[in-house]
N, CA and C atoms as an extended XYZ file, in Angstrom:
585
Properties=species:S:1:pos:R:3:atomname:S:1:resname:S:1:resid:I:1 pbc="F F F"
N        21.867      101.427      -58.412 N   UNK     1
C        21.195      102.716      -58.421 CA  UNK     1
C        20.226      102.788      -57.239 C   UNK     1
N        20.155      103.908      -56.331 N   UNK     2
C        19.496      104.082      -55.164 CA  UNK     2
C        17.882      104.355      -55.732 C   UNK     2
N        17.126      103.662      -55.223 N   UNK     3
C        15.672      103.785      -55.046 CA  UNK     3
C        15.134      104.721      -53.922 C   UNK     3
N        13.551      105.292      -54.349 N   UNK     4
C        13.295      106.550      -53.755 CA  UNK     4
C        13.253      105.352      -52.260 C   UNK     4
N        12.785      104.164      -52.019 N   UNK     5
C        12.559      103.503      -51.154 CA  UNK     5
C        13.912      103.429      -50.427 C   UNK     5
N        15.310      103.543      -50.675 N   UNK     6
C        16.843      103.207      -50.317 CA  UNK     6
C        17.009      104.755      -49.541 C   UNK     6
N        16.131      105.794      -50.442 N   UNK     7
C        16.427      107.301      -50.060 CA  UNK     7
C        15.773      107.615      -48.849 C   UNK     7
N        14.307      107.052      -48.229 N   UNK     8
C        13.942      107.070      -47.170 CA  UNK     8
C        14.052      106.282      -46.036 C   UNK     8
N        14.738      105.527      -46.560 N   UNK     9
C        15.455      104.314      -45.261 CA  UNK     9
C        16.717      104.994      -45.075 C   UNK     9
N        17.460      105.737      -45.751 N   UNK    10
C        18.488      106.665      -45.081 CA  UNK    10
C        17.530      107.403      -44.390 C   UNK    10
N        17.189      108.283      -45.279 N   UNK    11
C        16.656      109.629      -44.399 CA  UNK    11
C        15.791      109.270      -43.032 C   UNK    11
N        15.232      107.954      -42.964 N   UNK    12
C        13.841      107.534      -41.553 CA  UNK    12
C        14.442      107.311      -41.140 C   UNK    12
N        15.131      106.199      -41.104 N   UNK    13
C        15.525      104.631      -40.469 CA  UNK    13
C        17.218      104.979      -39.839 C   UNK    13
N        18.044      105.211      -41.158 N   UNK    14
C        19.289      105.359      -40.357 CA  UNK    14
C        19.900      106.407      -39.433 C   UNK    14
N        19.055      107.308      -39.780 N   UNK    15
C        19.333      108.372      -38.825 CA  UNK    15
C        18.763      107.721      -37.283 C   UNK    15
N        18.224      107.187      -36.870 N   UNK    16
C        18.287      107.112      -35.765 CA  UNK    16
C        18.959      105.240      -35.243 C   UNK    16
N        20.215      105.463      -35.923 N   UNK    17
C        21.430      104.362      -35.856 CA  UNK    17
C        21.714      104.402      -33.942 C   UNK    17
N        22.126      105.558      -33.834 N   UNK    18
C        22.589      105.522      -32.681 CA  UNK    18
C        21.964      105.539      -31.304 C   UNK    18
N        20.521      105.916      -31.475 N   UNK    19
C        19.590      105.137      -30.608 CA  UNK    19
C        19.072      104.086      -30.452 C   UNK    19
N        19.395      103.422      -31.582 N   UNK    20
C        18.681      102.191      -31.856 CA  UNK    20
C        20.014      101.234      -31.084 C   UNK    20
N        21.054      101.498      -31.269 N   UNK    21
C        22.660      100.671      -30.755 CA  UNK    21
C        22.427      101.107      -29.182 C   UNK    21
N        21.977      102.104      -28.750 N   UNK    22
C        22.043      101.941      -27.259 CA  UNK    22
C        20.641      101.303      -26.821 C   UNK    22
N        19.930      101.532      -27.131 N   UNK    23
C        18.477      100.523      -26.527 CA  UNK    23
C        19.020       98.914      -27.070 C   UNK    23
N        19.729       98.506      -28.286 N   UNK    24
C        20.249       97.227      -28.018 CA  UNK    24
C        20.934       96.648      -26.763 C   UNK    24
N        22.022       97.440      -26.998 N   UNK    25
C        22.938       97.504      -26.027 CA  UNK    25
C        22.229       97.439      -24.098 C   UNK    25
N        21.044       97.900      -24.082 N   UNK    26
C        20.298       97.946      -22.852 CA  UNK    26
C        19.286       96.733      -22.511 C   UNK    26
N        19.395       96.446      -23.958 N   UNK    27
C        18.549       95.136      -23.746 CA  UNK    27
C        18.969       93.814      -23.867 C   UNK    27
N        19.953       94.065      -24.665 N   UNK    28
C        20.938       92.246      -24.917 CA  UNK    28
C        22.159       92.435      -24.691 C   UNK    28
N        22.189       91.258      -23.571 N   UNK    29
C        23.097       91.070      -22.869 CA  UNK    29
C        24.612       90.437      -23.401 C   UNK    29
N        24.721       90.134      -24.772 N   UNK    30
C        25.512       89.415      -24.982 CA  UNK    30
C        26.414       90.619      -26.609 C   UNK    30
N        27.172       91.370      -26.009 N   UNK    31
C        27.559       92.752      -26.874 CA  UNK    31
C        28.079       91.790      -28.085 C   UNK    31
N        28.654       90.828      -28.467 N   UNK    32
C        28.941       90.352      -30.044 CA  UNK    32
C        27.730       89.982      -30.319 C   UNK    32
N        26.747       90.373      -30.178 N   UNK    33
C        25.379       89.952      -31.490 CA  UNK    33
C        25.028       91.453      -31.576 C   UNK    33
N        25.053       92.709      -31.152 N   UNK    34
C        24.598       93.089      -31.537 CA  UNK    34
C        24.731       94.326      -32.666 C   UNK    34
N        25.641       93.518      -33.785 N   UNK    35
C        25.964       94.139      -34.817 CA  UNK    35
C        24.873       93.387      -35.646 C   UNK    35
N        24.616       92.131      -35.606 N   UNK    36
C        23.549       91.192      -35.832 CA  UNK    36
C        22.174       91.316      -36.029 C   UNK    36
N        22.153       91.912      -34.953 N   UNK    37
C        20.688       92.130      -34.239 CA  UNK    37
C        20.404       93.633      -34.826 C   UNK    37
N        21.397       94.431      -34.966 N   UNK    38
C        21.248       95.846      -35.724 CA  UNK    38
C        20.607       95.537      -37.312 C   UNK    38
N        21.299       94.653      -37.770 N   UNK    39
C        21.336       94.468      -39.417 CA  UNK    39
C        19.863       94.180      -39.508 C   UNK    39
N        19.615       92.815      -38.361 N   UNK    40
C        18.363       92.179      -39.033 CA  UNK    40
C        17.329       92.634      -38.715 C   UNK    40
N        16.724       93.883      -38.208 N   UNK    41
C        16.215       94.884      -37.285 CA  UNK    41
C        16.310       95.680      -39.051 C   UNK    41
N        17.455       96.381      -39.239 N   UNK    42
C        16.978       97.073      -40.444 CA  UNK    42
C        16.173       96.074      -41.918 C   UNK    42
N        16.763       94.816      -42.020 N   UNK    43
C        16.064       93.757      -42.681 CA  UNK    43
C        14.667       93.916      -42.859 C   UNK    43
N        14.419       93.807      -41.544 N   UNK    44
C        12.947       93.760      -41.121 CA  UNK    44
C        12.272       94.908      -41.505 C   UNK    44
N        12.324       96.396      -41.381 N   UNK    45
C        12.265       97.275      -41.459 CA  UNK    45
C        11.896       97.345      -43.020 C   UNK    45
N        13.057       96.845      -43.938 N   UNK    46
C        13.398       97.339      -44.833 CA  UNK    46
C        12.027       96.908      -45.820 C   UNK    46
N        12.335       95.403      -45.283 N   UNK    47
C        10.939       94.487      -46.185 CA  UNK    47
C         9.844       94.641      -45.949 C   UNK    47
N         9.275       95.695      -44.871 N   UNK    48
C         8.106       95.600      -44.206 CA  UNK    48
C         7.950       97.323      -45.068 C   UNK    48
N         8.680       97.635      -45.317 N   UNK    49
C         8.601       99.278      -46.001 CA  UNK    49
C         8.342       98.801      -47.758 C   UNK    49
N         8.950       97.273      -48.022 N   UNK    50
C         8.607       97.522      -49.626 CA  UNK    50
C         7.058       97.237      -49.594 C   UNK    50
N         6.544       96.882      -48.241 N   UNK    51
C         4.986       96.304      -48.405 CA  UNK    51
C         4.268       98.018      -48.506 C   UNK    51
N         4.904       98.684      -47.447 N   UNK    52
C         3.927      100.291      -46.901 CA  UNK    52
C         4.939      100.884      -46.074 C   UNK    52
N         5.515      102.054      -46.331 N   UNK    53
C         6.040      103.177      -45.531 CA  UNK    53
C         5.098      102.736      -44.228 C   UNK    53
N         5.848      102.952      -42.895 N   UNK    54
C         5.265      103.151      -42.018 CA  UNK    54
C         5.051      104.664      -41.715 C   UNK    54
N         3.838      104.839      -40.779 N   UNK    55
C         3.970      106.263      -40.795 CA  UNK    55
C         4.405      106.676      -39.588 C   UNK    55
N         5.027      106.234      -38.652 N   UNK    56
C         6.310      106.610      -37.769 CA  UNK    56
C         7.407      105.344      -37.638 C   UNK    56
N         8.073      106.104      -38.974 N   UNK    57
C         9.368      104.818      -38.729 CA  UNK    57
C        10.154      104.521      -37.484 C   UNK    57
N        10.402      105.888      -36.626 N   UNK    58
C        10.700      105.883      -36.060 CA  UNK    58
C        10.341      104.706      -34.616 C   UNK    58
N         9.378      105.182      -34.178 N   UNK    59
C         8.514      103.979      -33.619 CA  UNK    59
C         8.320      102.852      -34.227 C   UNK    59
N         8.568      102.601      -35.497 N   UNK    60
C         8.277      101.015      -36.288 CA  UNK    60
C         9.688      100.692      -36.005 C   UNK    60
N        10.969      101.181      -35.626 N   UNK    61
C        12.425      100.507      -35.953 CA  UNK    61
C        12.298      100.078      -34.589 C   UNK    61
N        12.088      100.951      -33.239 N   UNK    62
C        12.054      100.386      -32.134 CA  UNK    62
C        11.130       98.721      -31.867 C   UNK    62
N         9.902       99.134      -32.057 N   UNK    63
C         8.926       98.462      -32.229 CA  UNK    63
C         9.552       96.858      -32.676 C   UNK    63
N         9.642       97.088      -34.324 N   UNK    64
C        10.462       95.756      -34.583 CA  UNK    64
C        11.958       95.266      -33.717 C   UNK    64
N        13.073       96.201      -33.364 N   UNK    65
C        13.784       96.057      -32.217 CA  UNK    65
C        13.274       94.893      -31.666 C   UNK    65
N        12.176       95.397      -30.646 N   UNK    66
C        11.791       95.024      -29.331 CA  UNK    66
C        11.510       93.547      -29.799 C   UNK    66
N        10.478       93.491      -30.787 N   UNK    67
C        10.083       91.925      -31.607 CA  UNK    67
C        11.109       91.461      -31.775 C   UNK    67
N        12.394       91.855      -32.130 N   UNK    68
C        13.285       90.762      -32.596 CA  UNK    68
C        13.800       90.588      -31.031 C   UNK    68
N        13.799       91.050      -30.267 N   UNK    69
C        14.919       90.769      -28.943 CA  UNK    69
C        13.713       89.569      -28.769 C   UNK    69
N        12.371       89.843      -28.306 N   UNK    70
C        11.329       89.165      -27.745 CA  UNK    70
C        11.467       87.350      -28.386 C   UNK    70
N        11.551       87.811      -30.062 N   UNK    71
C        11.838       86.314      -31.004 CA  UNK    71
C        13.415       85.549      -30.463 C   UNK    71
N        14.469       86.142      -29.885 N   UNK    72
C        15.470       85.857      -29.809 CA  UNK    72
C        15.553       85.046      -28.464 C   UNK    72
N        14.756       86.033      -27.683 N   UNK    73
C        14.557       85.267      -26.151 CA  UNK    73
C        14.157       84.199      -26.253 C   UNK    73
N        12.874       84.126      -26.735 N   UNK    74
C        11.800       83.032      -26.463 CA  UNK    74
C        12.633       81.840      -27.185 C   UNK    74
N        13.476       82.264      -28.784 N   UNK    75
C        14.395       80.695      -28.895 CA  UNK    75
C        15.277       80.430      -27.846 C   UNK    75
N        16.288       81.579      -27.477 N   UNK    76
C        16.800       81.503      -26.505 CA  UNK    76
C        16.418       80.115      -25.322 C   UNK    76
N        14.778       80.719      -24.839 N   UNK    77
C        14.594       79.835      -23.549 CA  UNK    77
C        13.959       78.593      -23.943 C   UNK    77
N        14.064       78.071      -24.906 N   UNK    78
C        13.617       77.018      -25.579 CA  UNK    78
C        15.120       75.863      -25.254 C   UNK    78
N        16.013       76.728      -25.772 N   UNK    79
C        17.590       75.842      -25.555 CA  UNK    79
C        17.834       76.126      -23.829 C   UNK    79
N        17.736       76.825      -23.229 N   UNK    80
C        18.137       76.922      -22.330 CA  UNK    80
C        17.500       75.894      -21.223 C   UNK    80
N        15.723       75.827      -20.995 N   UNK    81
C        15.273       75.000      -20.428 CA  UNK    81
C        15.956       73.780      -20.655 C   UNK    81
N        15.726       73.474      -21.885 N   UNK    82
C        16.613       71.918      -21.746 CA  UNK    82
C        17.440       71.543      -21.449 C   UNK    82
N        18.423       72.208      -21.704 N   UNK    83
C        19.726       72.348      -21.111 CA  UNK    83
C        20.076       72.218      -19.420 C   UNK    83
N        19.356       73.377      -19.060 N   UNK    84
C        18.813       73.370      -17.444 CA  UNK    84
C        18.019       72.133      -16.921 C   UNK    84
N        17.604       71.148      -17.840 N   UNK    85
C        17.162       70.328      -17.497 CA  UNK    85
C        17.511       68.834      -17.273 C   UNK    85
N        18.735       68.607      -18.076 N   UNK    86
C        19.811       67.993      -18.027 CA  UNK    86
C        20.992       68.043      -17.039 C   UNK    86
N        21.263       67.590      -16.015 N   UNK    87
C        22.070       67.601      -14.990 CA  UNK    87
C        23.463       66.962      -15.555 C   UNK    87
N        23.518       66.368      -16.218 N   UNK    88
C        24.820       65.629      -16.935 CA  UNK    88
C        25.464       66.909      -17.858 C   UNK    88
N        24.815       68.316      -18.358 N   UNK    89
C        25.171       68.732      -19.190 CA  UNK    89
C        25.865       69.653      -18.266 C   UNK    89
N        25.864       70.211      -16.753 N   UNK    90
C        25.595       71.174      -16.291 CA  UNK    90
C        26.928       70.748      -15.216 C   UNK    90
N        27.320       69.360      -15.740 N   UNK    91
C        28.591       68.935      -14.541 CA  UNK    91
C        28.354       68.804      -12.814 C   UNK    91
N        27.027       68.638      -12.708 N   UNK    92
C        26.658       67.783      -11.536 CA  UNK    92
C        26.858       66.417      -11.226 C   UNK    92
N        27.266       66.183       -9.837 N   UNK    93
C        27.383       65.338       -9.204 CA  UNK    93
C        26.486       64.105       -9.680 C   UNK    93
N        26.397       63.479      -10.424 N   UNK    94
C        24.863       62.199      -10.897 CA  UNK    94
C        24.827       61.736       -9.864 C   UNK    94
N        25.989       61.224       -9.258 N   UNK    95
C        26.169       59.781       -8.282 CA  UNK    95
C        25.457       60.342       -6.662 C   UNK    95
N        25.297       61.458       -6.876 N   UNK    96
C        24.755       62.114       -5.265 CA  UNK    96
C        23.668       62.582       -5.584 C   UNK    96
N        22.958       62.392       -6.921 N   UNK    97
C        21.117       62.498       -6.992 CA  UNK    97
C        20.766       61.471       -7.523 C   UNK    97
N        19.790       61.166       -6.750 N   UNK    98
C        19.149       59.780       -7.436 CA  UNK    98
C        18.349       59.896       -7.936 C   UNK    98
N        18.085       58.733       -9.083 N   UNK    99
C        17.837       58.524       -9.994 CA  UNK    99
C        15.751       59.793      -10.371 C   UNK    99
N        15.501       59.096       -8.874 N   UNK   100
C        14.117       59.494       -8.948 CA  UNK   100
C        14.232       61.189       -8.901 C   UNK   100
N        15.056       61.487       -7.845 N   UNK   101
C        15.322       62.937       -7.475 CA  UNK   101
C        15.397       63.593       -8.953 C   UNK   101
N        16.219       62.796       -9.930 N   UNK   102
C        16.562       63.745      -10.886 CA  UNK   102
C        15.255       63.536      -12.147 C   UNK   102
N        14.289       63.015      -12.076 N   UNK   103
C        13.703       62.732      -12.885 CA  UNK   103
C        12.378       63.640      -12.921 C   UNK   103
N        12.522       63.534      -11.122 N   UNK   104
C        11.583       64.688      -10.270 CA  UNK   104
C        11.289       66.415      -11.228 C   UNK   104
N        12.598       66.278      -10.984 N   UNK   105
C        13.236       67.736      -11.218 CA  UNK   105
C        12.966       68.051      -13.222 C   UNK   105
N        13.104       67.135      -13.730 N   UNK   106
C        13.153       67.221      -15.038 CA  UNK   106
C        11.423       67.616      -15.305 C   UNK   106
N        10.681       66.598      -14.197 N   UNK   107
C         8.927       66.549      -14.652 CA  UNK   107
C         8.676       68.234      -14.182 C   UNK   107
N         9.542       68.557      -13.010 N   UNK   108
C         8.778       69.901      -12.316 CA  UNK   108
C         9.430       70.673      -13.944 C   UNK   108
N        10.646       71.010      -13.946 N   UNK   109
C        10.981       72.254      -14.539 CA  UNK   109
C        10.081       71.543      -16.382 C   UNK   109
N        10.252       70.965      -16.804 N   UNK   110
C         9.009       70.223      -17.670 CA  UNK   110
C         7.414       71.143      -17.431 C   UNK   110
N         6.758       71.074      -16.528 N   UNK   111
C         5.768       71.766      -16.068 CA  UNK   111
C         5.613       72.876      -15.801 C   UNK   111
N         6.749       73.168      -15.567 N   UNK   112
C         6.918       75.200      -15.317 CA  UNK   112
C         7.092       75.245      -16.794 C   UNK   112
N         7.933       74.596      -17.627 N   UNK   113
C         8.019       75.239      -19.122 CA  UNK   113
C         6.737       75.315      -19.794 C   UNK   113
N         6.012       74.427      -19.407 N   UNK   114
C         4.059       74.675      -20.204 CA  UNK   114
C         3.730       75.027      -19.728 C   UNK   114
N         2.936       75.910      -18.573 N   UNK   115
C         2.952       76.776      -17.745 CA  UNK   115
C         3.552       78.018      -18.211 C   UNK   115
N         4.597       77.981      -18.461 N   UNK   116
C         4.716       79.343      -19.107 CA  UNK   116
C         4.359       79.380      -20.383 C   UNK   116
N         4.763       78.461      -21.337 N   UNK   117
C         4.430       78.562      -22.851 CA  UNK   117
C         2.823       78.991      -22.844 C   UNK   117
N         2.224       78.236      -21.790 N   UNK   118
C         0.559       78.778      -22.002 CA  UNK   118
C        -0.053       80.328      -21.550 C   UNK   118
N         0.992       80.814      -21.411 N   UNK   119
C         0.622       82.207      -20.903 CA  UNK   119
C         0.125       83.120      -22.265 C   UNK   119
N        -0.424       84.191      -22.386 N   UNK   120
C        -0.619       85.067      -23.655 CA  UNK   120
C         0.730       85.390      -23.385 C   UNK   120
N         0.999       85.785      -24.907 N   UNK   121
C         2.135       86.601      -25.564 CA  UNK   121
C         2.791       87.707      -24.444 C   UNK   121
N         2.026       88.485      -24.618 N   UNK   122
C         2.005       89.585      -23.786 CA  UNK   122
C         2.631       89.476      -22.614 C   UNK   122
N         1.605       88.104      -21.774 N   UNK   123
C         1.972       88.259      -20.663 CA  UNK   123
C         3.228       87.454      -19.966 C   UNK   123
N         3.511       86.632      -21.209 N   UNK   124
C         4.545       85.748      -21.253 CA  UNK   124
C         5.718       86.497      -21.240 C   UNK   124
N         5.828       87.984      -22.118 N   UNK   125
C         6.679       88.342      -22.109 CA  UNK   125
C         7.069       89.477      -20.929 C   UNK   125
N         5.810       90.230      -20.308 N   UNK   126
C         6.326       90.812      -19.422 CA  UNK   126
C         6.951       90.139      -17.960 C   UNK   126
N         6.682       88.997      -17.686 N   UNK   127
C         7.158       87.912      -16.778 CA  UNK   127
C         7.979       87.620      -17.150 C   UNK   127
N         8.754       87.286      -18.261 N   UNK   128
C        10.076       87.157      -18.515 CA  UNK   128
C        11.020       88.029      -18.312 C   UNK   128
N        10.364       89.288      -18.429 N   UNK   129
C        11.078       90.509      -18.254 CA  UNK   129
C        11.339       90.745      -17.046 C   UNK   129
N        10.551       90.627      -15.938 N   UNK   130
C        10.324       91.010      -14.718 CA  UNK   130
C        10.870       90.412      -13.602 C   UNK   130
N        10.628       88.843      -13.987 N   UNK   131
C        10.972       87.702      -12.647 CA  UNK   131
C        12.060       86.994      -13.155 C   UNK   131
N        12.350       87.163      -14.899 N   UNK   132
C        13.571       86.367      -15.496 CA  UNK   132
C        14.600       86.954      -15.307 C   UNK   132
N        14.510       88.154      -16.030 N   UNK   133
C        15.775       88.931      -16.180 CA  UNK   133
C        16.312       90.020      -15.256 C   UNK   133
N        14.588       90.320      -14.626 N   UNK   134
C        14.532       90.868      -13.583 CA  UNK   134
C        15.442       92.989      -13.182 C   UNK   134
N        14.113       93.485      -14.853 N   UNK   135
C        14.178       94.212      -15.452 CA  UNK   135
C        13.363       95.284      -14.125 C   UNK   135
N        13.478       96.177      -13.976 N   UNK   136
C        12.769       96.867      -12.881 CA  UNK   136
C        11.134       97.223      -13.794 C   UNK   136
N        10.324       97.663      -13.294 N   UNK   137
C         8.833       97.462      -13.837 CA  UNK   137
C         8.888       98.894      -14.872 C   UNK   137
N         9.279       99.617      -14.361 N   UNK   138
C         9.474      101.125      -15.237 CA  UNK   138
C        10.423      100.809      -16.292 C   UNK   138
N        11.006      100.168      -16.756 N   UNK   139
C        11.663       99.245      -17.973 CA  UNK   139
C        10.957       98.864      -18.229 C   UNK   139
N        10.477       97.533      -17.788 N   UNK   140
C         9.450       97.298      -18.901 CA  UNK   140
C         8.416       97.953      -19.232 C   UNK   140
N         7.646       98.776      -18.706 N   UNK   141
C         6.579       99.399      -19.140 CA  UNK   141
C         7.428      100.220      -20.541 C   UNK   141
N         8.522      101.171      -20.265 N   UNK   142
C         8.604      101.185      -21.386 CA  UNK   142
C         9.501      100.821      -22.620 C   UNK   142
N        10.121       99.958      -22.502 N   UNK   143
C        10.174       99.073      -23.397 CA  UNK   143
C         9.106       98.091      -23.843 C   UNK   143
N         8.001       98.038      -23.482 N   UNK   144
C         6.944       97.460      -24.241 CA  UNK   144
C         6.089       98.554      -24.233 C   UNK   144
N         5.930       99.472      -23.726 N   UNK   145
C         4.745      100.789      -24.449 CA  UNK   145
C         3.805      100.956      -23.524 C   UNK   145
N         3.807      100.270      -22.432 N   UNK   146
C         2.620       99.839      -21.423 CA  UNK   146
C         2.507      100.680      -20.634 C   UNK   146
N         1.263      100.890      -19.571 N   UNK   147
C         1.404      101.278      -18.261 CA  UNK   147
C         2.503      100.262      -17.331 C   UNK   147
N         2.999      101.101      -16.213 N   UNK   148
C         3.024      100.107      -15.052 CA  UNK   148
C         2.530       99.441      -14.241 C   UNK   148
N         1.071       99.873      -14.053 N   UNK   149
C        -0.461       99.196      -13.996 CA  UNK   149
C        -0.092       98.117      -14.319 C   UNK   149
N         0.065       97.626      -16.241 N   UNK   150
C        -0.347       96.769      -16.762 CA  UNK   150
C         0.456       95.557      -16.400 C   UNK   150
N         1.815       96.610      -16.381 N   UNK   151
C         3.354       95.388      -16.172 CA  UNK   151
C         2.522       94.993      -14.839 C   UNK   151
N         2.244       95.055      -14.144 N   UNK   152
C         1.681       94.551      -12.540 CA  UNK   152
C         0.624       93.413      -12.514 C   UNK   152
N        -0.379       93.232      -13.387 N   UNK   153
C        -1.149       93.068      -13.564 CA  UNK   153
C        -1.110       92.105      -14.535 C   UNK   153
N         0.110       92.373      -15.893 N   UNK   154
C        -0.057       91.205      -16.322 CA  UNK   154
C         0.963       90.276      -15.355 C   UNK   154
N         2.293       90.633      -14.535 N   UNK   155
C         2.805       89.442      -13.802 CA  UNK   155
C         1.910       88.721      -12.700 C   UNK   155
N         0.932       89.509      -12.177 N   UNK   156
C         0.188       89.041      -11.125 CA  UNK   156
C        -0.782       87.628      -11.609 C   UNK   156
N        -1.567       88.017      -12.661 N   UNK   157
C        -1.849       86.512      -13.652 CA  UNK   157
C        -1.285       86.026      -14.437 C   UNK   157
N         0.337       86.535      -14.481 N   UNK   158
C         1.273       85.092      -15.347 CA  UNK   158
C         1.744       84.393      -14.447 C   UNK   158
N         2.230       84.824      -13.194 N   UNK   159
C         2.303       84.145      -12.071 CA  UNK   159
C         1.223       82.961      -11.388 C   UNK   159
N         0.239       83.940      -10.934 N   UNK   160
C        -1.131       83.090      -10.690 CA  UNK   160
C        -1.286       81.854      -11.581 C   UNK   160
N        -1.611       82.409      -12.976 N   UNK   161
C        -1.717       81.020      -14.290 CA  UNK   161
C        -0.633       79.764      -13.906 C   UNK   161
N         1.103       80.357      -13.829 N   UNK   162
C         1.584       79.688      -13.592 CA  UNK   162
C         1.719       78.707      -12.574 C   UNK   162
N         1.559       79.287      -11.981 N   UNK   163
C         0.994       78.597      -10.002 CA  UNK   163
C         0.052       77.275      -10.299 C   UNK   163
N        -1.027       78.099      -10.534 N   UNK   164
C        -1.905       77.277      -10.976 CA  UNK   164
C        -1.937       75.346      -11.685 C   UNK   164
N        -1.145       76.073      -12.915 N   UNK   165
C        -0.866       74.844      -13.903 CA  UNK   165
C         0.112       74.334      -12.945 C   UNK   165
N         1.359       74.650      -12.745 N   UNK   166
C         2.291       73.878      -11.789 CA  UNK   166
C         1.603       73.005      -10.920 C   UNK   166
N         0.888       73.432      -10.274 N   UNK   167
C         0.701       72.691       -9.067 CA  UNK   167
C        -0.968       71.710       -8.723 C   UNK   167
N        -1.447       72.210      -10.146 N   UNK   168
C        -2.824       71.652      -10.299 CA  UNK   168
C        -3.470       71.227      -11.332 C   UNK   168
N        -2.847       71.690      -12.568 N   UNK   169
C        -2.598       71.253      -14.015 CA  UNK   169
C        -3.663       72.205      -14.550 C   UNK   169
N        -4.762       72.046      -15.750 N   UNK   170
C        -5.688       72.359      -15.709 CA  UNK   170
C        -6.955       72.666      -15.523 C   UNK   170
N        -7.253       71.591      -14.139 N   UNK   171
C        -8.603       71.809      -13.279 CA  UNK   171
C        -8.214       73.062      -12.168 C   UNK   171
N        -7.165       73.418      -12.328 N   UNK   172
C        -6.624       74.006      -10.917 CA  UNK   172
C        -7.441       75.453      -10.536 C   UNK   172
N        -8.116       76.806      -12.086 N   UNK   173
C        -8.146       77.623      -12.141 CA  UNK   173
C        -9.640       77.312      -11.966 C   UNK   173
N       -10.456       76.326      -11.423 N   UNK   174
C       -11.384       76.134      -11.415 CA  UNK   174
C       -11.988       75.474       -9.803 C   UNK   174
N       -10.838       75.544       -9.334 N   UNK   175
C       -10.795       74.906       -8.000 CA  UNK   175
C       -10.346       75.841       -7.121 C   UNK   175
N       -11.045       77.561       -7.437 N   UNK   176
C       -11.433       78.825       -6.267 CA  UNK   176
C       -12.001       78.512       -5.546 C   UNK   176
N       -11.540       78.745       -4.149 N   UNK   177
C       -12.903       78.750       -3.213 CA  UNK   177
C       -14.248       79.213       -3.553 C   UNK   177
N       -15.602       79.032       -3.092 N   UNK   178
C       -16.588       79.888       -3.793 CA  UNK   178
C       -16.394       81.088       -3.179 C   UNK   178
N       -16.344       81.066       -2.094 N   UNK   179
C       -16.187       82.726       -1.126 CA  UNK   179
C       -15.393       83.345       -1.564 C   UNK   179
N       -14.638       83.267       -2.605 N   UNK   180
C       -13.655       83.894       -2.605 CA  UNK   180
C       -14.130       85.241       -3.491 C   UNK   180
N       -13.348       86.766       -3.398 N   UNK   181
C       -14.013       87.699       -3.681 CA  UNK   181
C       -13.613       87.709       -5.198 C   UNK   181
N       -14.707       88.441       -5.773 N   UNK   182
C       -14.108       87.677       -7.559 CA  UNK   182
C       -13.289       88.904       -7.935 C   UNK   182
N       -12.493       90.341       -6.944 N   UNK   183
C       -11.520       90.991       -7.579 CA  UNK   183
C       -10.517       90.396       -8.227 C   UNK   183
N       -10.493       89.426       -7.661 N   UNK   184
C        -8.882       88.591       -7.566 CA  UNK   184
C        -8.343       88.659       -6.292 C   UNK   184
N        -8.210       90.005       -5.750 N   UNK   185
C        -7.235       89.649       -4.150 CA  UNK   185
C        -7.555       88.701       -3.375 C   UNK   185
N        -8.142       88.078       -3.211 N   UNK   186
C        -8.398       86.653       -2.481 CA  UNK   186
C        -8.380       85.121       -3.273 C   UNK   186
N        -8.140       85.361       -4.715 N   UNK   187
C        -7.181       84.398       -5.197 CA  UNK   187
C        -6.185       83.303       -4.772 C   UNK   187
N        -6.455       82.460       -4.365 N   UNK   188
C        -5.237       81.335       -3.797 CA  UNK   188
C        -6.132       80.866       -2.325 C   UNK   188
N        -6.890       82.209       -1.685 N   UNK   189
C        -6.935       81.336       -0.108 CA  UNK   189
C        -7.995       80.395       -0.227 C   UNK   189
N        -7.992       79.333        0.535 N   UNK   190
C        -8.942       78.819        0.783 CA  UNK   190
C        -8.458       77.568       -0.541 C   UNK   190
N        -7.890       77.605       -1.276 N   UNK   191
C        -7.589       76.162       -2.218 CA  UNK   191
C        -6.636       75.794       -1.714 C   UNK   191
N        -6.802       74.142       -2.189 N   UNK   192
C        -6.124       73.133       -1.739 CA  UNK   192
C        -5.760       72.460       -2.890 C   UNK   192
N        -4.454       72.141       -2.483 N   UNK   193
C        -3.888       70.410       -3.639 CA  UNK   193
C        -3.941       69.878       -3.194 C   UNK   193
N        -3.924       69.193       -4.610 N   UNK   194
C        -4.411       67.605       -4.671 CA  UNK   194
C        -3.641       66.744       -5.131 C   UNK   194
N        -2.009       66.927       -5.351 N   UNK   195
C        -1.436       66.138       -5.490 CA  UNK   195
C        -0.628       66.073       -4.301 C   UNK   195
C-alpha cells in the first residue's frame, strides 16, 4: 500500500527522472553505472525524506547526485593511486627502472596523495574537478553551486597547499619570504627548498 511519503517521492523526486539521467550522464564517465548511481541517489533521497521533506526536493536530488558522484570519486582515487603506483600492475618495463627510480616515484606520487587528502573538502573537490578531470571552470561552478571566483580561488590554494606539502612537507607554508605581500600574489617568490 502506497504511503503519503511514496506519493510525494513520485510527485517531487521522480518527475524530474530525466534531468537527473542527463546531469549523470555529464558527469560519470563510465555509462553502465549509471542505472546504479540513479537508484542509490533516489535511496538517499528517499531515507533522508523519512527523516524531513526537504523543502526543495528538487535541489536536494541534484545536491545528493553531486554527493554521491563526489563519494564515488574520492573511492574511486583511493584504488586508482595505488594502482598508479605500482609499475608491475601497469605492464612496465621493471628491468629498465631501477630499483631506486621506482621507489622514488612510489614516495613522490605517495606525497602528492597526502597533499591532496589534506586539502578541505571543498577544495579537494574543486581541484579534482578542474586539473583531474579537467572540467572547464563554468562546470564546476555549477555543478557545485559556486561562483567562478571561488572555483579559482579554491584551485589557486589547493594547488599552492599542494606545492607546498610536496615539496616541503609541513614547515613549508611557513617558510614565506617575509617581504612577501600578504595578498597572496607573491606567494612562492623568494622561497627556497630544502630538500
Amino acid at each position: 500500500m502506497r504511503t503519503p511519503l511514496d506519493d510525494w517521492f513520485v510527485r517531487e523526486i521522480l518527475a524530474h527522472e530525466e534531468a537527473l539521467m542527463r546531469y549523470l550522464q555529464r558527469c560519470w564517465p563510465a555509462r553502465d553505472d549509471l542505472q546504479d548511481l540513479r537508484q542509490e541517489v533516489y535511496v538517499r533521497v528517499y531515507e533522508a525524506a523519512t527523516r524531513a521533506l526537504p523543502a526543495s526536493p528538487k535541489s536536494f536530488v541534484f545536491a545528493t547526485a553531486r554527493n554521491l558522484i563526489a563519494d564515488r570519486r574520492r573511492r574511486e582515487r583511493v584504488v586508482s593511486i595505488e594502482t598508479m603506483g605500482d609499475p608491475d600492475l601497469l605492464n612496465v618495463l621493471v628491468d629498465e627502472v631501477s630499483p631506486e627510480r621506482r621507489l622514488g616515484g612510489r614516495q613522490a606520487l605517495r606525497r602528492l596523495s597526502e597533499a591532496f587528502d589534506r586539502l578541505p573538502d571543498r577544495c579537494r573537490q574543486v581541484v579534482w574537478l578542474r586539473r583531474v578531470e579537467e572540467l572547464p571552470q563554468k562546470i564546476v561552478a555549477s555543478q557545485l553551486g559556486i561562483s567562478e571566483k571561488t572555483v579559482e580561488k579554491h584551485v589557486a590554494n589547493g594547488i599552492r597547499s599542494i606545492a607546498d606539502h610536496f615539496y616541503g612537507g609541513a614547515k613549508a607554508s611557513t617558510r614565506v619570504d617575509a617581504g612577501a605581500e600578504p595578498s597572496g600574489h607573491e606567494h612562492g617568490r623568494g622561497r627556497q627548498r630544502t630538500d
